[in-house]
C-alpha positions in Angstrom: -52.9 25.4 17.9 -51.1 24.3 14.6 -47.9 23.1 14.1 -45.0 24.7 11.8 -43.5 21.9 10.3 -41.0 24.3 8.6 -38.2 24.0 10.8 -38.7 20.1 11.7 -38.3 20.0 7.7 -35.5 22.3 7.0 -33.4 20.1 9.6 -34.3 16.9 8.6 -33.4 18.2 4.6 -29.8 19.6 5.9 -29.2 16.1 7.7 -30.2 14.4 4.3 -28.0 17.0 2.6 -24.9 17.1 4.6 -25.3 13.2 4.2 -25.1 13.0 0.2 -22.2 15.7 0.1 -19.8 13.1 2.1 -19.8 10.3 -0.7 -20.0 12.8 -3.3 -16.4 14.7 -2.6 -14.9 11.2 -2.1 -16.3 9.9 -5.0 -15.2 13.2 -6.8 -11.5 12.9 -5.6 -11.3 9.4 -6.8 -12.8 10.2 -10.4 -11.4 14.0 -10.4 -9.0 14.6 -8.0 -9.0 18.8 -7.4 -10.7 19.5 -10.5 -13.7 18.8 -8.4 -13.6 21.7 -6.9 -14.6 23.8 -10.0 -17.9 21.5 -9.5 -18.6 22.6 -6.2 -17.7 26.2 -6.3 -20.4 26.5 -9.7 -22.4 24.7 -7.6 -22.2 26.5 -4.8 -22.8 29.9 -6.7 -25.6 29.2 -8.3 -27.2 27.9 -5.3 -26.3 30.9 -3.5 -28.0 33.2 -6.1 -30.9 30.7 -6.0 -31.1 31.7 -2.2 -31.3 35.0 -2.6 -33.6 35.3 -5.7 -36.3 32.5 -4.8 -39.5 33.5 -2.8 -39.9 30.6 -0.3 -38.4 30.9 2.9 -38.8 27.1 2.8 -36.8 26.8 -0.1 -34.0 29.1 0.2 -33.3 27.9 3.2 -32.7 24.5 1.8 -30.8 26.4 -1.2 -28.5 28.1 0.8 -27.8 25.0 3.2 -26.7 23.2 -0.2 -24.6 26.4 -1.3 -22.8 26.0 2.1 -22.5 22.5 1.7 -20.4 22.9 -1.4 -18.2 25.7 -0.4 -17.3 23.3 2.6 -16.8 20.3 -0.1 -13.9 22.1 -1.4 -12.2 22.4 1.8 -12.9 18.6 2.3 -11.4 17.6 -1.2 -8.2 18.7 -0.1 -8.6 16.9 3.5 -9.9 13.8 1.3 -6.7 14.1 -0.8 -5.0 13.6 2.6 -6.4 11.0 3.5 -5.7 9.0 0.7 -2.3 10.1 0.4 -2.1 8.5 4.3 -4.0 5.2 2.8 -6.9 5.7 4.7 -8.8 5.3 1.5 -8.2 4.2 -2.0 -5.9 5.8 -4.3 -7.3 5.9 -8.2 -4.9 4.0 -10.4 -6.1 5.3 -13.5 -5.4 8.9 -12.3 -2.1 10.4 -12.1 
């Protein structure tokens, strides 16, 4: 009997993935405010097209969970902006 590691690896790499995204839109709304979201929706299109062009199951799986993961970053750059306007987090003074 072997073992396909595969899916065991695919879920550990979406954890790890989902994981970076949240410091990444907070950090990009401190630096960048909504302009990050031009960042995210290139990134998220060409990972997309990466998904659907690459051979690996393995690794368009992985493409496509980072794809998704920006998408949703650009809803969450408006829900950080939120919560920064409530003082949840800090505001950037250097930004207007």
């Amino acid at each position: 009997m072997s073992l396909n590691w595969e899916g065991l690896l695919i879920g550990a790499s979406t954890f790890l993935i989902i994981g970076l995204f949240h410091p990444l839109v907070i950090k990009g709304e401190y630096y960048f405010g909504l302009k990050v979201n031009w960042a995210f929706a290139l990134g998220g299109i060409a990972a997309s097209i990466g998904a659907l062009v690459i051979d690996s199951l393995f690794w368009s799986a992985i493409l496509a969970v980072v794809a998704f993961s920006c998408f949703w970053s650009i809803k969450e750059v408006y829900d950080q902006q939120e919560r920064v306007r409530k003082g949840w987090f800090p505001r950037n003074p250097r930004r207007k």
